[in-house]
Each structure stands twice: as C-alpha cells, then as structure tokens.
N, C-alpha and C positions, 0 to 999 in steps of 0.2 A: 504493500500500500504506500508506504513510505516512498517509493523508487517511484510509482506511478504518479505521485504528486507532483516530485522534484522535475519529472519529464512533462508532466504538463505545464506545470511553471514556469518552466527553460521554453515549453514551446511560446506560449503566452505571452511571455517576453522576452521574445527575438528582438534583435536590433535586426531596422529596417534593412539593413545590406543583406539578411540571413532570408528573411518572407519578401523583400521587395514591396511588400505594405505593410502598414500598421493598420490589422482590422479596428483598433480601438479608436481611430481618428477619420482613414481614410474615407471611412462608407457616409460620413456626415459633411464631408467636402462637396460643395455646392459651387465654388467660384475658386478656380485657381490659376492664375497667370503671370507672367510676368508686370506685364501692361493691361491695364482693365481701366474701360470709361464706363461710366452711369452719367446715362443722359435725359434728359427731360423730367430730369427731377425736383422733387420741394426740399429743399434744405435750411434745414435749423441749426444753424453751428455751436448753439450751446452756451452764447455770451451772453445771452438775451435780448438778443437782436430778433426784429422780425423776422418770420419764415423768407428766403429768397424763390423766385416759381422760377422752371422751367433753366433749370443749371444744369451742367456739365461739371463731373470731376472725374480727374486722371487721376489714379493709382499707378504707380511703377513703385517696383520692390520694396512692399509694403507700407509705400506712405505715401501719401496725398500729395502729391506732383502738380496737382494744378485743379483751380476753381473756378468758374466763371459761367456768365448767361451761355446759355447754349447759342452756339455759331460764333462766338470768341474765344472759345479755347479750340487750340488745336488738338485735335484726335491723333497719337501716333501710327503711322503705318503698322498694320501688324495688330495692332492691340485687339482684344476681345472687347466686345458691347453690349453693353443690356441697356435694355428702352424702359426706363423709368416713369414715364408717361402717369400723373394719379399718385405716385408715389411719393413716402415721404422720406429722406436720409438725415438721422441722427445723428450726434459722436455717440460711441459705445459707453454706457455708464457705467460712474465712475461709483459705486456702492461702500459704505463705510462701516457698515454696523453688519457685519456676515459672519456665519459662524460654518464649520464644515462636520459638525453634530447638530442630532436632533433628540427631542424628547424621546424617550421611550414609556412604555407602559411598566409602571412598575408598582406595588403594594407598600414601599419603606421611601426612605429619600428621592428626594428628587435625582432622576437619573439621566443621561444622555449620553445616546452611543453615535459612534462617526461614520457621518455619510459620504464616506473618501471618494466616491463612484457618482453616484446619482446626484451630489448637491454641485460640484461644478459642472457640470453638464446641465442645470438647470441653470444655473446662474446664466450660464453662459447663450443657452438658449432665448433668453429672457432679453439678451442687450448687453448683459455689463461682462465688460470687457477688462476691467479692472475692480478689485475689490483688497478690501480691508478685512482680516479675520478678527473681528474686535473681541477677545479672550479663546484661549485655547483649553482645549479636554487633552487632547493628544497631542502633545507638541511635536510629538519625531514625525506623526501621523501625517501632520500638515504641512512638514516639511519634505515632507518625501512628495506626496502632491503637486505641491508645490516645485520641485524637480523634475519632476514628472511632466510637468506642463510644460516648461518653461524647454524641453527637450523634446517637444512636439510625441511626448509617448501616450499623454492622455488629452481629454478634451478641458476645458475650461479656460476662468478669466487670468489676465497677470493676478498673482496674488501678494499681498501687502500683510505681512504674516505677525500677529499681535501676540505676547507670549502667556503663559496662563496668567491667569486672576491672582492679582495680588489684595487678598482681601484677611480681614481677622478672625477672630475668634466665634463662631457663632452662629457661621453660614448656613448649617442643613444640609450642604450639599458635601458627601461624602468624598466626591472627587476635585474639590479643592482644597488646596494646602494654604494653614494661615501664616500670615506671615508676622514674624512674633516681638521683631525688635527693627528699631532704623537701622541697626548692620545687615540684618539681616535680608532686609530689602535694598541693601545697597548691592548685597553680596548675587541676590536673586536678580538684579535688574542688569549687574553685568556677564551674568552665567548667560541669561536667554541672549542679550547685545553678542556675544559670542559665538552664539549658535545660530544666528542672524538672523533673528527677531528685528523689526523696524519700531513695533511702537509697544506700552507697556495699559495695561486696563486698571484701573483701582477698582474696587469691587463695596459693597455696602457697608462692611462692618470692620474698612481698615479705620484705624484712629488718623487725626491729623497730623501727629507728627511722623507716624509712619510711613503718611503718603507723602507728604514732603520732602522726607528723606529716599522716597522712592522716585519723587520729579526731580529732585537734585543730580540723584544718579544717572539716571536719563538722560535728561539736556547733558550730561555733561559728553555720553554716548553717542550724540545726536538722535536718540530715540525721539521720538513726541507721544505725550499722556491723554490719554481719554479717561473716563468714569462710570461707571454705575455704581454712582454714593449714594449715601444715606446717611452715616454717622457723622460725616464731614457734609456741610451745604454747601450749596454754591458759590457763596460768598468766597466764603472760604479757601474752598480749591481752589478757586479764580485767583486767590491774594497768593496762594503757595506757589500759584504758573503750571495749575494746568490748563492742556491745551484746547481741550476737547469736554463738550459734557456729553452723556450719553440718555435719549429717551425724551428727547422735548425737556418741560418743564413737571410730566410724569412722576421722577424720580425725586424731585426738589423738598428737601426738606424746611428749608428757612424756614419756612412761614408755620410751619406745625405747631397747633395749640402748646405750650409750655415746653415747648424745647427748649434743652440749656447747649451750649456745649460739649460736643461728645455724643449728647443722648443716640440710641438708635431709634433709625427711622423705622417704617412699615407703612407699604402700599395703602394701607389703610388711612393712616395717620395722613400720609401726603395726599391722597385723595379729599377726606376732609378738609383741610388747609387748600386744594384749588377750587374746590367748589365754593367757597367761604370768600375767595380772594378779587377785589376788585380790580378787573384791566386796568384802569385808568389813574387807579392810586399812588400813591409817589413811593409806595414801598418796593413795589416791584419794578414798576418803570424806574427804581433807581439801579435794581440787582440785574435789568437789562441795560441800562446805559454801562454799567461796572465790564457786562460781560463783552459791549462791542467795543469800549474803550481797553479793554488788555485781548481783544482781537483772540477771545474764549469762540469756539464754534461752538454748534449746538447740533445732534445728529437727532433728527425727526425719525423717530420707530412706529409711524400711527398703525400701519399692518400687525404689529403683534400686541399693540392695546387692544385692538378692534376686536379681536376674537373672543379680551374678557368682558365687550359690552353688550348687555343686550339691546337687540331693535336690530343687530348688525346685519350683515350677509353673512351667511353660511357659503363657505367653500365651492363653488362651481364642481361639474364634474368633470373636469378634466384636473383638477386640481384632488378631486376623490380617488381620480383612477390612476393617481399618481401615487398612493399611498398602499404599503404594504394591508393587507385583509384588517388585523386586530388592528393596526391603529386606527384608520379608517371607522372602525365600528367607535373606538375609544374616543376618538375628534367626534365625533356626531353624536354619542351621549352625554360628552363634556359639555358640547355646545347647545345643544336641548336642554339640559337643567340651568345654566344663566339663562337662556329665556325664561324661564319658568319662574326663577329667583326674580329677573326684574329689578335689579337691585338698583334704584334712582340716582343712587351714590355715583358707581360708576359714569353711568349715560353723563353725568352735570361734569365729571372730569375732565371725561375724555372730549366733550366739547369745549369746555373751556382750555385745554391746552392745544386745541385745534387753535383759536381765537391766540392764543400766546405764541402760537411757532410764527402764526403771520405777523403779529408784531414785532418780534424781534426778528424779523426778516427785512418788514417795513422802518426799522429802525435804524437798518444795516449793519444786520448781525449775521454774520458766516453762518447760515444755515446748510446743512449737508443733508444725506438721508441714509438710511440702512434699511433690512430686512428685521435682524434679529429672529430667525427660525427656530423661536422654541416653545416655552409656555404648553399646553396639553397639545398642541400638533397642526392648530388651524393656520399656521403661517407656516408656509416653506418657501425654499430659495427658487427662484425665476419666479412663478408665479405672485410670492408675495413684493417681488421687486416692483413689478406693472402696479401691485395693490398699494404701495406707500406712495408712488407718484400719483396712483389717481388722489389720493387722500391729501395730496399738500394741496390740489384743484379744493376740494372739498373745504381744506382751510382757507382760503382766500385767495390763494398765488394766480397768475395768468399760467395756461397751461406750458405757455415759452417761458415763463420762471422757473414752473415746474420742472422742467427739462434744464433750467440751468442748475438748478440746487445738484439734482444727480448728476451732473457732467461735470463742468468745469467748477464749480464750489467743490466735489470731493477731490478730484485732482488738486486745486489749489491748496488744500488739506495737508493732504498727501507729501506734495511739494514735488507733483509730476506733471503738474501743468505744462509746461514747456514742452512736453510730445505729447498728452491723451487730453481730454477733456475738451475737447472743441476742433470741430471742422474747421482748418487752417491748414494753406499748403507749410509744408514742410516737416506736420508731424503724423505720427502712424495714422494709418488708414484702420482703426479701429469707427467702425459704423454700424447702426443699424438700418435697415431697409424694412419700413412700414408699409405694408399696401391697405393707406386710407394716409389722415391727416389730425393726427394726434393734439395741432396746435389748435382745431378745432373742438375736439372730442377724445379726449385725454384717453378714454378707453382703448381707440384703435392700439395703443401700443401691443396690445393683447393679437393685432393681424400681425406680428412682425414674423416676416420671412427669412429673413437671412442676413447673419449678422458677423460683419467682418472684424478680425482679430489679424492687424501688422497682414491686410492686403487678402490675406486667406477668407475668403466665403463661407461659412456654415450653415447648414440645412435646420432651422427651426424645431419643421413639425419631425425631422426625422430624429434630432436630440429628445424632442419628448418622449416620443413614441416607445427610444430606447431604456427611457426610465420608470415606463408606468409598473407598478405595483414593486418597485423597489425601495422608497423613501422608507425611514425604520429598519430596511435591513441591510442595506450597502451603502 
C-alpha cells in the first residue's frame, strides 16, 4: 500500500518536462498566448475613474502592453483576438481578509480544517488574482500552496501569506497558541518574518503591551499589522501603529458599556455599543478622523457578518453544490434557526456598521475588503468575494468605488500597487472578463468568465465545476 501511494504521488507530481502537462492547471486554461488583444470592450481600471466603452488592450508577456479607444491602439501582427463586444474588463482583485481553512462540523471547540485545493481555485475563479491570508491554521500548509502557485503546479491567486494569530490567553480555539510575554512575541514575529511571512494578525485576547511589542517587531521586519481585537480598541492599536483593523467597525470595542482598559470584549458587548452608537457624534467621528489621520485601513468582512443576521440570503445553489454533503446540511440548519431567533440585536448592527464602513470611506479612510471564510460555513472563498462587493453597493459606495476598494485600495495595502490593482499599461495583465456590466448592477460580477492571472486566461465555470462538493474536505 505504502509503494502504491509513493507511485501515485510521484505520478501526480510530475514536473511538466516528465507529463508535458500539468493536468492540475492545464485543463482550466482558456486564453494562452504570447500577444492577446481584447477589443470592444468596457473597462474599469480600478482608480475610480468612470467605466471607459469600447477599448482595446494589448497583453504581451503577461502584462498590459497597451490601452486605448478601439482603432488607436495598434493590434500586433500575429496576436490572438477576442471581441469583447457587451463586455466588461476588470483589474483582478486584490482580497485582504482570506483564509485557506474552513469551519468544520464539530461537537467541542471551534475547529477548522485547510482547504489547500478547493479555496484557491475558488478565489481565483471569482476574480482575485491577489490575496492576503489574514491569520494562519497551517502555516507550512500555506506555504507550500503558496509555492505551488507561484511554480504554475497548482491553480490560484499571488498569495500575500499572514502568519498564525498572535492572540492571548482565553481564545477557545484549541488551534491557536497564546502568546505569553513581549519577548515572546518579539521572538514569534521574527520566526514567521523568517519563514517568509509578509504580514502578522493580532487576535482578540492579546493585551496591549503584547501587541505592541509584537508591531515593534514587525515594522522593524518590514512586516505590516492587521487585527481582530477586542481586549485592545481601536484607539489604541491605532496609537501602538497598527496598520490595519480587521471586520468594519464589527469588532470595535471602544464604545462598550463600562469598559476599562484591558477588559475583554464579546461580539455581544460590541454589538450593543453599535446599535447604541450615534453616526454623527463626535465620539466616533473622532476615532475615524484618528484612524484616517495615522492612515489605519479598515478591511470591510460584511459577507461573513451577513450569515449571523437574520432577514439575510441564504446561500445560492451553486454556492450549496459547492459544499461537501454534512456541511451543506450543517450551513442550512445553522442558518434556519437565526431566522427563527430573529435576534433584533444583530439586524441594528450589522446595518449600522454598513452606515460606518461608508463613512469612513467618505471621510477618506483606506477602506479595503476581504472574505473571511469561516463562522458555521455560509461564507466561502470566490463566491463570498462577489458577496462583500455586492455589500459595500448595499453600504453606500458607487458600484466603480466598489470595485476600487477590492483593487487598487488592497494592493495599495499590500504595497503592490505598482504592478496589480488597476488597468494601466505597464503592469500584469491580471483581469477579469464580465459578460454584463457590473458598474451598473454590481451582481453581474457573478457572469464572470474568465479571468487573467500575468496574461494566462482561466476558465471560470470550469474552476467551479472542478470544486463542487469539495469545500470541508480539501
């Protein structure tokens, strides 16, 4: 048994010189050339500039060679052509709050197992062409993927690789480790910068000085800090230097009836305090001016709130027939008893921090977006990427904002603006191809057919197809 593994494994992963294809990649190839123009197309370059109609762009060796009205740019001899005609071309997004695990079904602790197969393959099917892993479960896991990618042996986005949760004493969650002292988070933040980690997550129940000494050691790595706080507020972190918060205004403890100091937070607690909280008061409007004034982003998660509110939408079914059997049963008993609960609390939150991600948007405040794929199972990767863009439309944004927060804000993030995040010649031809016009009807992104990653073309509906009833178990 042992022998017959090793030989399937060895076959499995051939290098291409030994099969002359890689079935893990090839079969999903839709557009491969040297030189490739799309023409008569709508383009949205991502800056937040109106849509352009009826453009021309040149690709040559994966990057975006040239732009313009169609019968202004020259076509080169030779090149391949697709008629774009109705069509809308994106930049590939740029996704900041990803994770490459999912919840699992389980009776004791919160658990989640890794979807090293099926979640970049959806991302990637979705549009986003770059992403952020914001906290890890498997840290060798994701970096092997992550290799993997980058070595054209599997499918998916560039990945932007976040190292586990540096959180305290108190989590619940069996599979993260607390971190116990400021050396010790000095000692953890340069292990992961080592193992080439980019950025570091602070987690609910670190203390302040721990997180401190854990953004200390960062900046000093070049890492950059995100959050899912709670014992530390926003204030706070903002004052320490970090860069990032994580989940809208969701997470936000400030405002929690009799909080001191230190206290911990709970979902609960923070819910209370936004339902309670007036837009327009100067206590908040000062903790957003604080956050755009030391140039704090803010990553908008409304796809994995929405699943804990009732009145929501239930999961599409192509979003059901993406899910292994039990979970599938497990998402739709989960999500039938919050309707049932009703709970009023919720619904007043999660509108009012719809109402807060636009204002500090309209304030100009680096607003980014994510997924966040966890919670009992109603958010997953690709499909809940289309769901948090349609949801920033739902907040207030124009659906051409919408499309800039996912592009060029998480690239600028990132600090990879200069090649991805916006239609511009000279950097990768990372695109998506819509057939309809999203800056209309935000939905469309849901037609998207084929979406380029450095000039290579992939097949949408055939990435999906290859993942139904896999999510929960690869």
């Amino acid at each position: 048994m042992n022998l017959l593994r090793s030989t399937l494994l060895a076959l499995a992963f051939a290098p291409a010189a030994f099969a002359q294809t890689n079935p893990f990649v090839d079969p999903y190839i839709a557009v491969r050339a040297p030189v490739f123009a799309l023409t008569h197309a709508r383009v949205v370059d991502g800056l937040g500039h109106a849509p352009l109609e009826n453009q021309t762009l040149v690709l040559r060796d994966g990057r975006i060679a040239a732009l313009g009205a169609d019968g202004t740019v020259a076509i080169p001899a030779g090149a391949a052509v697709q008629d774009l005609a109705g069509k809308t071309v994106l930049p590939g997004f740029v996704m900041v709050h990803e994770h490459l695990f999912y919840s699992s079904i389980t009776k004791g602790p919160f658990h989640v197992n890794e979807m090293e197969f099926s979640f970049p393959r959806l991302y990637l099917a979705a549009g986003v062409t770059s992403a952020r892993t914001t906290g890890s479960m498997e840290p060798y896991t994701d970096l092997q993927v992550k290799k993997d990618i980058d070595a054209g042996r599997a499918l998916g986005p560039k990945l932007h690789l976040t190292a586990p949760y540096f959180d305290g004493e108190g989590t619940g969650i069996t599979q993260l480790h607390a971190v116990a002292s400021a050396a010790a988070a000095e000692r953890m933040a340069n292990y992961w910068a080592d193992e080439g980690f980019t950025s570091l997550k602070m987690y609910q129940n670190l203390p302040l000085d721990i997180m401190a000494a854990a953004i200390k050691a960062a900046h000093a790595r070049g890492l950059h800090v995100t959050g899912h706080i709670g014992r530390v507020g926003y204030r706070e972190a903002a004052e320490a230097g970090i860069d990032n918060l994580e989940h809208g205004f969701m997470a936000m403890s400030d405002f929690n009836a009799g909080r001191k100091p230190g206290d911990a937070s709970s979902p609960l607690a923070n819910y209370q305090a936004l339902e309670k909280l007036d837009p327009a008061g100067p206590e908040i409007n000062a903790l957003i001016r604080l956050l755009v004034d030391r140039h704090v982003a803010l990553t908008s998660t409304l796809a994995i709130f929405e699943t804990f509110t009732p009145g929501r939408r239930v999961a599409s079914q192509a979003e059901l027939d993406t899910l292994a059997p039990p979970l599938r049963e497990s998402y739709l008993t989960r999500w039938a008893a919050i309707q049932t609960q009703n709970n009023p609390l919720f619904r007043a939150a999660f509108a009012r921090n719809l109402q807060l991600e636009a204002q500090f948007f309209r304030a100009g405040g680096h607003l980014v977006v994510g997924t966040d794929p966890t919670g009992y199972g109603g958010c997953i990767a690709g499909y809940g990427n289309w769901r948090a863009i349609e949801l920033l439309v739902e907040a207030g944004l124009t659906p051409v904002e919408a499309i800039q927060v996912a592009t060029s804000n998480g690239a600028k993030l990132l600090k990879i603006d200069a090649t991805v995040g916006s239609i511009e010649p000279g950097k990768a031809a990372d695109l998506v191809v819509v057939n309809g016009d999203p800056t209309k009807a935000i939905s469309d992104l849901r037609k998207t057919e084929t979406v380029f990653k450095d000039g290579v073309g992939y097949d949408t509906r055939k990435i999906l197809e290859s993942v139904k009833g896999l999510v929960g178990i690869q």
